[in-house]
TORTOR-379052 format. One record per residue (C-alpha): residue in three letters; chain; x, y, z. Coordinates in Angstrom, 1 decimal, decimal comma. Layout:
! TORTOR-379052
+------+------+--------+--------+--------+
! code ! unit !      X !      Y !      Z !
+------+------+--------+--------+--------+
!  ala !    A !      X !      Y !      Z !
...
+------+------+--------+--------+--------+
//
This chain:
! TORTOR-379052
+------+------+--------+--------+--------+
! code ! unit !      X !      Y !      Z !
+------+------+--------+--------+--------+
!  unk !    A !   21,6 !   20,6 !   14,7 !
!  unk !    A !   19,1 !   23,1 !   13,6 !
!  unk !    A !   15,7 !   22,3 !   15,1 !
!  unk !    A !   12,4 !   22,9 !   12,6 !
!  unk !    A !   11,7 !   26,1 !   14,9 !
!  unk !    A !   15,0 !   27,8 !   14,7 !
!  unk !    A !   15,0 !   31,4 !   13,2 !
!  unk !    A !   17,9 !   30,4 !   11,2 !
!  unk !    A !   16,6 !   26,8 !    9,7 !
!  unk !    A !   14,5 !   28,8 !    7,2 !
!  unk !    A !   16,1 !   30,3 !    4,2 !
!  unk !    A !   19,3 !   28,4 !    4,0 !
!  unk !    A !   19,8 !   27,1 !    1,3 !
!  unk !    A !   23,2 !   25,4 !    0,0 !
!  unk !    A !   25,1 !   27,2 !   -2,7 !
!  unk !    A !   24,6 !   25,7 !   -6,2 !
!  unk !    A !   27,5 !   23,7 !   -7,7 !
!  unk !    A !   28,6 !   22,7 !  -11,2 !
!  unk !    A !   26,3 !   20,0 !  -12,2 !
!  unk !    A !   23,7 !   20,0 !   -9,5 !
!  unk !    A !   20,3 !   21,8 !  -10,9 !
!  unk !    A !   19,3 !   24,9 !   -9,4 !
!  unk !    A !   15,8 !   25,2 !   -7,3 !
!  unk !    A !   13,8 !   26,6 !  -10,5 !
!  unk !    A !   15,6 !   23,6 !  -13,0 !
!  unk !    A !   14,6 !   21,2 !  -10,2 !
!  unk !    A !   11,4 !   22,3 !   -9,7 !
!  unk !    A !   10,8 !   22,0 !  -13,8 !
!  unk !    A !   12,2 !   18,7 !  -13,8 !
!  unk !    A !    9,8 !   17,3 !  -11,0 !
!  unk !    A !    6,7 !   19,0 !  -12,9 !
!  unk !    A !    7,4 !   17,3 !  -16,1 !
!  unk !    A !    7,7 !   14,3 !  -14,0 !
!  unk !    A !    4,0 !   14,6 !  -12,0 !
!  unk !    A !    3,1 !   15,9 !  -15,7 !
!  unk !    A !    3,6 !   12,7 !  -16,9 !
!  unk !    A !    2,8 !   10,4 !  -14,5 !
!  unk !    A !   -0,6 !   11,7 !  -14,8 !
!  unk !    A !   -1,1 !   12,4 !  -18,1 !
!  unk !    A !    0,3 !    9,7 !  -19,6 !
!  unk !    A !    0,3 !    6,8 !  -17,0 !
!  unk !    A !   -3,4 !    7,8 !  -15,1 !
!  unk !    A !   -5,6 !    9,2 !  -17,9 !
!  unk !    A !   -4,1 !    7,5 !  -21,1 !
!  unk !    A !   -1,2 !    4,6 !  -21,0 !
!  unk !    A !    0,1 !    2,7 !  -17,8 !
!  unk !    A !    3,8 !    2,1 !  -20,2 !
!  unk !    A !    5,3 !    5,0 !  -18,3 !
!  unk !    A !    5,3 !    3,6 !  -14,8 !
!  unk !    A !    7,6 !    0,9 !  -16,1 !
!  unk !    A !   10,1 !    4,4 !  -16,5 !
!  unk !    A !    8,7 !    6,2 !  -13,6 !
!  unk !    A !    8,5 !    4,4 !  -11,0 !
!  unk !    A !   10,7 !    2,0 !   -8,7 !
!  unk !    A !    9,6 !   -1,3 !   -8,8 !
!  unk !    A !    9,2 !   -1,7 !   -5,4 !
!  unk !    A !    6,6 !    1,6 !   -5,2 !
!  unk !    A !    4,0 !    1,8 !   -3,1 !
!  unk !    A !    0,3 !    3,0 !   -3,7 !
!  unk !    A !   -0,7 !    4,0 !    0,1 !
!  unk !    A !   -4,0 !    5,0 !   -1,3 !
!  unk !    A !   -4,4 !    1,8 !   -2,2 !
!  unk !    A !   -6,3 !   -1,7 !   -1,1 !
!  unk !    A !   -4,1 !   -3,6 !    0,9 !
!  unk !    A !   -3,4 !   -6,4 !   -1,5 !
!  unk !    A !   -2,7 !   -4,0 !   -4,3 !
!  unk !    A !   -0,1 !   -1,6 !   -2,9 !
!  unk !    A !    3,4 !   -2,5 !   -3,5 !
!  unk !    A !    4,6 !   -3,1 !   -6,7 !
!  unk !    A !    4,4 !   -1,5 !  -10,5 !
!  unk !    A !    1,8 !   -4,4 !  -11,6 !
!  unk !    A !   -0,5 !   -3,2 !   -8,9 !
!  unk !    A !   -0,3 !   -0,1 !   -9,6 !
!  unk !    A !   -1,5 !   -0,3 !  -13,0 !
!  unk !    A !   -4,4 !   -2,8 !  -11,8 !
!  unk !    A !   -5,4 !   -0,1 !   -9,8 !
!  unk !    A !   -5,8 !    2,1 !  -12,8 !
!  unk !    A !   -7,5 !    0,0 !  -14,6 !
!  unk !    A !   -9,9 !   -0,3 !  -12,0 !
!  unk !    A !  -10,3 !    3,1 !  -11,3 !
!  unk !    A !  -10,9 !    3,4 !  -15,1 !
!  unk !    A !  -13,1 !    1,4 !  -15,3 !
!  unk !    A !  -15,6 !    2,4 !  -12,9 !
!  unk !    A !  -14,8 !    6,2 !  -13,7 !
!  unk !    A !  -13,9 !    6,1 !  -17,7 !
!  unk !    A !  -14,1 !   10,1 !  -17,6 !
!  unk !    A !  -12,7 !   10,6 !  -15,0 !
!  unk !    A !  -10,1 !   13,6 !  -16,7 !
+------+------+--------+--------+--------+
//
């Protein structure tokens, strides 16, 4: 086992096989995700957390009582909107 310090831990990478997406592809993927999650779930509709998020998740930043769960998330929004409306 390679520890984090190792001169060889860096820069090895796994070679890319049929089907898996390459760093760059994977990297585009995960933007377009953030993209949305923030365009279209924190500054205009909260529909896309139904699709991008696990209902279990978990909103760390959160109160408490409003952490876990898609339903809190989106009460967090709303909260947040409504004391910040431009907040963009």
């Amino acid at each position: 086992m390679l520890g984090l310090w190792d001169a060889g831990a860096w820069n090895q990478w796994p070679e890319p096989c049929d089907g898996v997406l390459m760093d760059s592809e994977m990297t585009e993927r995960n933007r377009r995700i953030v993209e949305r999650f923030i365009i279209e779930g924190v500054l205009e509709g909260l529909d896309v957390f139904d699709e991008l998020c696990d209902p279990g998740v978990i909103n760390h930043a959160a109160a408490r009582q409003a952490r876990e769960g898609i339903d809190a998330l989106k009460r967090v929004i709303r909260f947040s909107r409504a004391a910040m409306p431009d907040q963009r």
